[in-house]
N, CA, C and O atoms as a Tinker XYZ file with bonds, in Angstrom:
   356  protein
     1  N     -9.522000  -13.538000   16.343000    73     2
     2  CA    -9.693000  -12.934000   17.640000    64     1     3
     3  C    -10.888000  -11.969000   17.568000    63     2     4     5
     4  O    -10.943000  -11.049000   16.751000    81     3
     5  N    -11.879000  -12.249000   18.512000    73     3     6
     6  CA   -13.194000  -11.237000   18.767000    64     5     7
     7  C    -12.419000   -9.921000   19.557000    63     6     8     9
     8  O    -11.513000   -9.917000   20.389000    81     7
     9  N    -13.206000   -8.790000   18.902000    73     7    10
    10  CA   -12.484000   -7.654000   19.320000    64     9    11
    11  C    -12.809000   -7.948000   20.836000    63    10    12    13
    12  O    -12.373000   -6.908000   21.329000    81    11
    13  N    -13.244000   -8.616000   21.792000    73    11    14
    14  CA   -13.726000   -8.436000   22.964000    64    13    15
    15  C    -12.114000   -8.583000   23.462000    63    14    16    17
    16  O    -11.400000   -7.719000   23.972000    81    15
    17  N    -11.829000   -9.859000   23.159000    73    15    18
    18  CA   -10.406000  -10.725000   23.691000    64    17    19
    19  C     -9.775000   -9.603000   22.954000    63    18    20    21
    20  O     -8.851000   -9.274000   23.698000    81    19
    21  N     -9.749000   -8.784000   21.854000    73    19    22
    22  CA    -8.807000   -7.132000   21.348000    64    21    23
    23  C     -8.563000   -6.887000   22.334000    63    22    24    25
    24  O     -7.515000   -7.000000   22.970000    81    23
    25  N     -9.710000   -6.444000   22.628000    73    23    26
    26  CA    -9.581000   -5.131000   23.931000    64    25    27
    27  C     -9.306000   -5.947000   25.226000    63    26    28    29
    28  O     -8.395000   -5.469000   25.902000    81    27
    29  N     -9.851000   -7.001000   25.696000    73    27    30
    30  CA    -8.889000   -7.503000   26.994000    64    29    31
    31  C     -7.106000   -7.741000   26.463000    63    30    32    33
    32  O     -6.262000   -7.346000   27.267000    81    31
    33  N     -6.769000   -8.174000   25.558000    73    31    34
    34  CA    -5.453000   -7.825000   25.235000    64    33    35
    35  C     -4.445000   -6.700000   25.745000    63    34    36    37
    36  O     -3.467000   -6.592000   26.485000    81    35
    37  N     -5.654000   -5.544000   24.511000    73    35    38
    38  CA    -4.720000   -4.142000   24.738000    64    37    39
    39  C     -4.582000   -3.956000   26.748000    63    38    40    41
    40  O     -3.606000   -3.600000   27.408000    81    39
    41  N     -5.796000   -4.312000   27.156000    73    39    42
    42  CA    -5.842000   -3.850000   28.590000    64    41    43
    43  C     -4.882000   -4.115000   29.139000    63    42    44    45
    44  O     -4.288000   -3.526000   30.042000    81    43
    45  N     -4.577000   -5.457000   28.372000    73    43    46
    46  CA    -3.350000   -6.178000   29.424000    64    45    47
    47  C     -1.504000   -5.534000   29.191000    63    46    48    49
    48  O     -0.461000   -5.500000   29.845000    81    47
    49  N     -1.880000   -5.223000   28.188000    73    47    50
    50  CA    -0.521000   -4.396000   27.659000    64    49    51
    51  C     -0.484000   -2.877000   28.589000    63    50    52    53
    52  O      0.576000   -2.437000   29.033000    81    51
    53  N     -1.963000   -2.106000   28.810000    73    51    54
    54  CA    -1.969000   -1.279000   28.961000    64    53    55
    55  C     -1.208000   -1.457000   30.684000    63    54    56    57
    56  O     -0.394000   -0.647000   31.128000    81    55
    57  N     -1.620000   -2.486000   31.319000    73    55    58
    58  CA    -1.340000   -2.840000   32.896000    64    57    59
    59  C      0.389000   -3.312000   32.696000    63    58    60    61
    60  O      1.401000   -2.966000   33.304000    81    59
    61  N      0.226000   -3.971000   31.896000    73    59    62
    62  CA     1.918000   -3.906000   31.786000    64    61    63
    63  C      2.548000   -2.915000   31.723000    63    62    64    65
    64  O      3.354000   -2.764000   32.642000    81    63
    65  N      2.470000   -1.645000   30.486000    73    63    66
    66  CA     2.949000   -0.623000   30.635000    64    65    67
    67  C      3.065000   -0.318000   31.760000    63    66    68    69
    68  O      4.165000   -0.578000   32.249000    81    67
    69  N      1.872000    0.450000   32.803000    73    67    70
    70  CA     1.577000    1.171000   33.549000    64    69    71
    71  C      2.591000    0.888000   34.624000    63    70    72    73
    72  O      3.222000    1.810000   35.141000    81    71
    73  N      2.879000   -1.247000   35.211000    73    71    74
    74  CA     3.095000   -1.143000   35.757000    64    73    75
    75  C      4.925000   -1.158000   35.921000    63    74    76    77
    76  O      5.548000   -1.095000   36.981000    81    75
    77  N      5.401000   -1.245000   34.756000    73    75    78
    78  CA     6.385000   -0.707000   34.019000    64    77    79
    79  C      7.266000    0.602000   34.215000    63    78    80    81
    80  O      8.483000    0.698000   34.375000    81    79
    81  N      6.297000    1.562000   34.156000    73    79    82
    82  CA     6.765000    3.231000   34.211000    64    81    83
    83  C      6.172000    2.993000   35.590000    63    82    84    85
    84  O      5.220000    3.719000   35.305000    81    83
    85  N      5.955000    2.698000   36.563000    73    83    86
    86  CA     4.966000    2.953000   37.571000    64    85    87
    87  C      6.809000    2.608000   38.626000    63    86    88    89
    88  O      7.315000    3.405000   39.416000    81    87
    89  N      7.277000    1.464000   38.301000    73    87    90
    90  CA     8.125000    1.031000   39.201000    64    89    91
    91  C      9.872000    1.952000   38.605000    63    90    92    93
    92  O     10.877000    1.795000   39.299000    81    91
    93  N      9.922000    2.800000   37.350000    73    91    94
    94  CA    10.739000    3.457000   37.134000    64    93    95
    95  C     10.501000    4.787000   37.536000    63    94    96    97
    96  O     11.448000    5.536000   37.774000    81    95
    97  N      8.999000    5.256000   37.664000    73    95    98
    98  CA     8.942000    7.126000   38.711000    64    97    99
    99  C      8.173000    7.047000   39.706000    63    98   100   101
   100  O      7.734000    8.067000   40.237000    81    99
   101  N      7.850000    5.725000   40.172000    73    99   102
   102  CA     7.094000    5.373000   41.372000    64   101   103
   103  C      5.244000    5.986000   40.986000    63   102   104   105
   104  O      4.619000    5.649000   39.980000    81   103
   105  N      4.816000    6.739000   41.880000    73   103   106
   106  CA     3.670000    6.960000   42.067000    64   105   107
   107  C      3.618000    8.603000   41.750000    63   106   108   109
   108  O      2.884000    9.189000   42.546000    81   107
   109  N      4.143000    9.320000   40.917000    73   107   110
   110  CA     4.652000   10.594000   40.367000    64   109   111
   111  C      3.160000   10.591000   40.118000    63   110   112   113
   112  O      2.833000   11.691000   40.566000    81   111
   113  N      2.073000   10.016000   39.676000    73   111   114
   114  CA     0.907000   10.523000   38.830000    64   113   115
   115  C     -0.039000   11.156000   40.229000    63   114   116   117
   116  O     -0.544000   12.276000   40.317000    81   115
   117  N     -0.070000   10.172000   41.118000    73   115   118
   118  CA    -1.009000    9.947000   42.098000    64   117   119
   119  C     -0.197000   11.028000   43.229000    63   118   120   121
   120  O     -0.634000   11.141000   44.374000    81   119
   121  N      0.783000   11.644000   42.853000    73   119   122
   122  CA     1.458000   12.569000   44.260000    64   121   123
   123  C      1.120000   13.756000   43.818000    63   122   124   125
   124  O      0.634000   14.601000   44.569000    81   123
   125  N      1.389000   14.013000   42.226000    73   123   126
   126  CA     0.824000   15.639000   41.230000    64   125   127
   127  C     -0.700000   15.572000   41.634000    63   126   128   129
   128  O     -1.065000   16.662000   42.073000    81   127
   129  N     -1.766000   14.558000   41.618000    73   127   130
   130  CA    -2.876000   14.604000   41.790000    64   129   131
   131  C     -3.333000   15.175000   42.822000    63   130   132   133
   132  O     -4.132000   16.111000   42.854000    81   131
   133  N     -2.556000   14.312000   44.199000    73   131   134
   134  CA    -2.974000   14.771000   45.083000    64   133   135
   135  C     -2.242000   16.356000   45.591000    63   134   136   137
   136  O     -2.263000   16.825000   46.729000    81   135
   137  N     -1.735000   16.847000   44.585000    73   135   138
   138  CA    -1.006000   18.120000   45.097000    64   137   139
   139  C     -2.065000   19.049000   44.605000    63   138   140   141
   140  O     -2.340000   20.031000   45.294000    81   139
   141  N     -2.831000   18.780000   43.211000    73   139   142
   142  CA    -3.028000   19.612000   42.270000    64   141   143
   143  C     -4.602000   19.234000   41.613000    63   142   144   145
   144  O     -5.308000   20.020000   40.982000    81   143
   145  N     -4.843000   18.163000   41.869000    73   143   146
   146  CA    -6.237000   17.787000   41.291000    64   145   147
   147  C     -6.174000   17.153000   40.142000    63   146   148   149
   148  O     -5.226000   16.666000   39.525000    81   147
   149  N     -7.935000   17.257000   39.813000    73   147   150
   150  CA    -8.005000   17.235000   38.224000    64   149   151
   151  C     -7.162000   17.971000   37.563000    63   150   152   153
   152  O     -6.902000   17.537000   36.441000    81   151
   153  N     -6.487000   19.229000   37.964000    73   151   154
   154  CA    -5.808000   20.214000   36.548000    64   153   155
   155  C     -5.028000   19.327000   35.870000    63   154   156   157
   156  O     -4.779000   19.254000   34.667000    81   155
   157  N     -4.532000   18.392000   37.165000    73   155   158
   158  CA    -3.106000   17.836000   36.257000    64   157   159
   159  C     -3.316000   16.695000   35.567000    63   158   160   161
   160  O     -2.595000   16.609000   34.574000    81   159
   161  N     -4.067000   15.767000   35.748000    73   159   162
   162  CA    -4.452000   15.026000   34.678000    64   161   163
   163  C     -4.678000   15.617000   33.700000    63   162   164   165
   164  O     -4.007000   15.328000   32.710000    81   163
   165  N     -6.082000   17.054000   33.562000    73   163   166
   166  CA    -6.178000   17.565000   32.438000    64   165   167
   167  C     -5.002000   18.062000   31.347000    63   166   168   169
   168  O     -4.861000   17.896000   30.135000    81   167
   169  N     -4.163000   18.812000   32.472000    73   167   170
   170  CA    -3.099000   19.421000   31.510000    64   169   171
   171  C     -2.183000   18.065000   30.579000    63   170   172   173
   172  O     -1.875000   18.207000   29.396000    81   171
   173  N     -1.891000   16.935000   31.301000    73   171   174
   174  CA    -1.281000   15.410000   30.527000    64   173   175
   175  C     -2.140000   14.937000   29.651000    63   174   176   177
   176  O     -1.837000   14.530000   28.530000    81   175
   177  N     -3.212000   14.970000   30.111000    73   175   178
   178  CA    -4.214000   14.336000   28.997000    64   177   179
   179  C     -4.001000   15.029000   27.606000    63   178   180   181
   180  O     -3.738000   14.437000   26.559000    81   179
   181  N     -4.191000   16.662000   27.802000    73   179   182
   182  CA    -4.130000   17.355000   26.653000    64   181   183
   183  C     -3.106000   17.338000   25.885000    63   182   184   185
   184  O     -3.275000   17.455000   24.672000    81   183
   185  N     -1.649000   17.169000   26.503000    73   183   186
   186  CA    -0.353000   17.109000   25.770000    64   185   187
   187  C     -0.793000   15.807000   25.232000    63   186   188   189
   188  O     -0.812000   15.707000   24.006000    81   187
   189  N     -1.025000   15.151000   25.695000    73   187   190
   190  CA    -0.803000   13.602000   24.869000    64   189   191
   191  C     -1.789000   13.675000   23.877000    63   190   192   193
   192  O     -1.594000   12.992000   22.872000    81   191
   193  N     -2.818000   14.361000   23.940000    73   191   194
   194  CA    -3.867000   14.082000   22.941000    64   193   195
   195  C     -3.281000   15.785000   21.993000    63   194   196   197
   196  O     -4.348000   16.199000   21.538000    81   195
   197  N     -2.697000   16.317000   21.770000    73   195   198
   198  CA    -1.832000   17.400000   21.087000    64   197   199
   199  C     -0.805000   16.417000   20.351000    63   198   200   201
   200  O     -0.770000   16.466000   19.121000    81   199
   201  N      0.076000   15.482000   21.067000    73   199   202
   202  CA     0.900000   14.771000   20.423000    64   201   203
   203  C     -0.111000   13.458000   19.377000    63   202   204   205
   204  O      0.021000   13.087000   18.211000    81   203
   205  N     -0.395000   13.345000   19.696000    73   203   206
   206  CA    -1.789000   12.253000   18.162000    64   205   207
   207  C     -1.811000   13.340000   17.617000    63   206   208   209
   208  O     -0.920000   13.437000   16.773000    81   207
   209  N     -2.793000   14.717000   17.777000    73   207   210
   210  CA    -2.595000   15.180000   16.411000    64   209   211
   211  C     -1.519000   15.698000   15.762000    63   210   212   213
   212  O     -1.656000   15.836000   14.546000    81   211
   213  N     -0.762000   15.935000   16.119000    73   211   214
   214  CA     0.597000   16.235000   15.471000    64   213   215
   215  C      1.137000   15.072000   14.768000    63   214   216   217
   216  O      1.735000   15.234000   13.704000    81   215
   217  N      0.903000   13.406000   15.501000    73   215   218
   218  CA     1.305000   12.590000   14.848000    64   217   219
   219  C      0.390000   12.146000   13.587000    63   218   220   221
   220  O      0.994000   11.678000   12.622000    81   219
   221  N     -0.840000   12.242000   13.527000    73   219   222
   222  CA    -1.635000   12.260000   12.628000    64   221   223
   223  C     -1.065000   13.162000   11.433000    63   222   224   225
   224  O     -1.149000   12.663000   10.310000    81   223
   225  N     -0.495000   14.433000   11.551000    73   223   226
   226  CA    -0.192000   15.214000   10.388000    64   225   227
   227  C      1.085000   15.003000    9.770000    63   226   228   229
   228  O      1.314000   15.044000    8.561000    81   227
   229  N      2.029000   14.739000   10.843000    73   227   230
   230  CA     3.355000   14.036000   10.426000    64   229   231
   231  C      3.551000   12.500000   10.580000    63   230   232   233
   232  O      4.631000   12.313000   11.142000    81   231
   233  N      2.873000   11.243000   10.275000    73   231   234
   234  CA     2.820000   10.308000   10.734000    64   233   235
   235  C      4.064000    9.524000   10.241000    63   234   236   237
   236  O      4.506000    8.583000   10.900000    81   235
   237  N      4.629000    9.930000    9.055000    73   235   238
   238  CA     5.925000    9.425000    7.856000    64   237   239
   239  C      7.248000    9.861000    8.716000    63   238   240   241
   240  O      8.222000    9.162000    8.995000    81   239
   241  N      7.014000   11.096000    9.021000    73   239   242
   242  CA     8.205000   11.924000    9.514000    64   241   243
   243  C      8.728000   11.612000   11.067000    63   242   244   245
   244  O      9.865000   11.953000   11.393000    81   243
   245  N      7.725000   10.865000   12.121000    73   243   246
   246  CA     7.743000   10.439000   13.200000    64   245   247
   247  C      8.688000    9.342000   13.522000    63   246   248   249
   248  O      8.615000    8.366000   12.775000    81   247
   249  N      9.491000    9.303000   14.406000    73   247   250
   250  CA    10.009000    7.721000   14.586000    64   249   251
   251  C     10.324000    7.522000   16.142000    63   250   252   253
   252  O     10.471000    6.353000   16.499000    81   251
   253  N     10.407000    8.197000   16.795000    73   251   254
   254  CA    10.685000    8.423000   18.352000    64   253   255
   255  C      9.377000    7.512000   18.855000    63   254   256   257
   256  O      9.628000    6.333000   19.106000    81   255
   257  N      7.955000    7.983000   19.026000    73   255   258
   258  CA     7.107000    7.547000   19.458000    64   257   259
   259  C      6.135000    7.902000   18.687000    63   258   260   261
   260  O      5.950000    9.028000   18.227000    81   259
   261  N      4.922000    6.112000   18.384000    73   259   262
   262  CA     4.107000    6.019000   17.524000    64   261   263
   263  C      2.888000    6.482000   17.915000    63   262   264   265
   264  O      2.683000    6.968000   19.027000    81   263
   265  N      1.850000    6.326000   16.837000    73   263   266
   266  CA     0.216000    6.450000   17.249000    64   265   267
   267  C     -0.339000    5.824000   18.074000    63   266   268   269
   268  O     -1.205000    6.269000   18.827000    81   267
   269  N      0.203000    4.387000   18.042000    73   267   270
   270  CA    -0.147000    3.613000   19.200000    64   269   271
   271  C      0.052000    3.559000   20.790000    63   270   272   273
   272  O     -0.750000    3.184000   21.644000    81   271
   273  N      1.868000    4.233000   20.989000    73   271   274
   274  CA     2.176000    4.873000   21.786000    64   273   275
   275  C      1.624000    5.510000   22.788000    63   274   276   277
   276  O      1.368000    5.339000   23.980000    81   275
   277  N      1.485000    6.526000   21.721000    73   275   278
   278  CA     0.747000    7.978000   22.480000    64   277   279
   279  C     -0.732000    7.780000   22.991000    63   278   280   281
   280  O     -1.278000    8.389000   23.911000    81   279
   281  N     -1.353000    6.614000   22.044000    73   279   282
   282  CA    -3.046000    6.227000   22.789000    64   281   283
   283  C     -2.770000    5.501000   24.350000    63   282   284   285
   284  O     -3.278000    5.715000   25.451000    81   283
   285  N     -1.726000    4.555000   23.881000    73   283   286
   286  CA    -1.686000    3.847000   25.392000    64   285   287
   287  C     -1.709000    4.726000   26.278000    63   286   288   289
   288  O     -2.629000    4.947000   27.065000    81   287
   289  N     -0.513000    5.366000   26.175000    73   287   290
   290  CA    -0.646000    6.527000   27.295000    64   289   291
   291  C     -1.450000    7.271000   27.702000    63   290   292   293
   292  O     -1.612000    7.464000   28.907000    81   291
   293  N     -2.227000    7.933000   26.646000    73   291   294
   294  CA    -3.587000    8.540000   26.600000    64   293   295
   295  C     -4.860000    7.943000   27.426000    63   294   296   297
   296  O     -5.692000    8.608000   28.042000    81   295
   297  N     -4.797000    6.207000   27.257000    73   295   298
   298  CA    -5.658000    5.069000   28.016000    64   297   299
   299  C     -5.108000    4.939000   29.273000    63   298   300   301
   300  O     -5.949000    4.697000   30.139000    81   299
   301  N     -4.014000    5.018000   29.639000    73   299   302
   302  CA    -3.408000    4.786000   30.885000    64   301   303
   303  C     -3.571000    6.399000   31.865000    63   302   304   305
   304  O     -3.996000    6.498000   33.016000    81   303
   305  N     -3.134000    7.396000   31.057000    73   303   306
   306  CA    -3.971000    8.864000   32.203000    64   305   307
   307  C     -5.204000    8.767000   32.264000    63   306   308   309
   308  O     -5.724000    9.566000   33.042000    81   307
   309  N     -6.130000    7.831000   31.536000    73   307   310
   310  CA    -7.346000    8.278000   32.041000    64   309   311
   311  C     -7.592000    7.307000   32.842000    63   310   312   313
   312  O     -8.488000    7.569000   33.645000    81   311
   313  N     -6.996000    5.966000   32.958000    73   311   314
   314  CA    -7.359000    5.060000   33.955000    64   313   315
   315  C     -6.830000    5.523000   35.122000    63   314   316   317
   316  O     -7.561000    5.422000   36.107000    81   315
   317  N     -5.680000    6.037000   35.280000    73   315   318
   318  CA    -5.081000    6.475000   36.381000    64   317   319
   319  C     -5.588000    7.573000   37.147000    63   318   320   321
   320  O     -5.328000    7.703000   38.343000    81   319
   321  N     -6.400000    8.476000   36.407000    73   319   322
   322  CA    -7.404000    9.508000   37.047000    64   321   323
   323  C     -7.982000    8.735000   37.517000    63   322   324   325
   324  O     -7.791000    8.549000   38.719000    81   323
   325  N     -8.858000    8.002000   36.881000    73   323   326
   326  CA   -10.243000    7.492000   37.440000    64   325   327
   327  C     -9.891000    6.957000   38.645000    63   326   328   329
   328  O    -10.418000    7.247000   39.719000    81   327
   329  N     -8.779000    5.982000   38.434000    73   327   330
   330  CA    -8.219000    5.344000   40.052000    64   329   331
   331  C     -7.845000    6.285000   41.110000    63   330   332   333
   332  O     -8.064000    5.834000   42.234000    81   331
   333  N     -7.136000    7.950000   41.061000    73   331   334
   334  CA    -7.463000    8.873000   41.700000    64   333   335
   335  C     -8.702000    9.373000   42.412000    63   334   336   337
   336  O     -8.946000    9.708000   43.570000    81   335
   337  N     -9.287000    9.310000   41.455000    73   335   338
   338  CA   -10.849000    9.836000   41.608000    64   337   339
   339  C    -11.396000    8.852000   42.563000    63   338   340   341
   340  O    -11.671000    9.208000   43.709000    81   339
   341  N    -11.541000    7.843000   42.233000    73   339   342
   342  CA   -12.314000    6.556000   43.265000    64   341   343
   343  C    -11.515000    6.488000   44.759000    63   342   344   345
   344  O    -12.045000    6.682000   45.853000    81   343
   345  N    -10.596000    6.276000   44.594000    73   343   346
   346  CA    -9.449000    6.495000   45.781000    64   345   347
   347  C     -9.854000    7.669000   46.728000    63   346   348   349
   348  O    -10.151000    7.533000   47.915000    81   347
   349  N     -9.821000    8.927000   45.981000    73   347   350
   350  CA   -10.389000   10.221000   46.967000    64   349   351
   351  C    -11.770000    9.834000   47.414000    63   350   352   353
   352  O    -11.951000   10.637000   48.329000    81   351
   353  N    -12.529000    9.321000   47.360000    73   351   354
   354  CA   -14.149000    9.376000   47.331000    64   353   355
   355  C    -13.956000    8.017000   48.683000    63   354   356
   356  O    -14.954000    7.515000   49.200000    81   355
């Protein structure tokens, strides 16, 4: 597999996820946004990217949720901003 078809893969996992948690808290991302802005992406973005490094230092000791995990999610707030962002404009 060429990392190209990688990364259309992960994408496709990532749209699965999304649309996954999307139909269990509805549109929770896009209602904080529009209440609150950028802060609130920023402030999610940062927890999730706080949780990698924490999982980076304890990676043995972890079992709840992985490295991989926490990136999806990490890939999925920033797509979901951006789709905020374009949406407002």
């Amino acid at each position: 597999m060429t990392k190209v078809e990688q990364h259309r893969e992960i994408c496709e996992r990532l749209n699965q996820l999304y649309a996954a948690k999307n139909k269990d808290y509805g549109d929770s991302f896009g209602d904080s946004f529009q209440e609150y802005g950028l802060i609130m992406p920023s402030v999610r973005l940062d927890d999730k990217l706080h949780r990698f490094k924490q999982l980076i230092k304890q990676e043995a000791e972890v079992k709840d949720e992985s490295i991989t995990d926490t990136l999806m999610d990490l890939a999925n707030y920033a797509i979901m901003t951006i789709i905020e962002i374009e949406n407002k404009a």
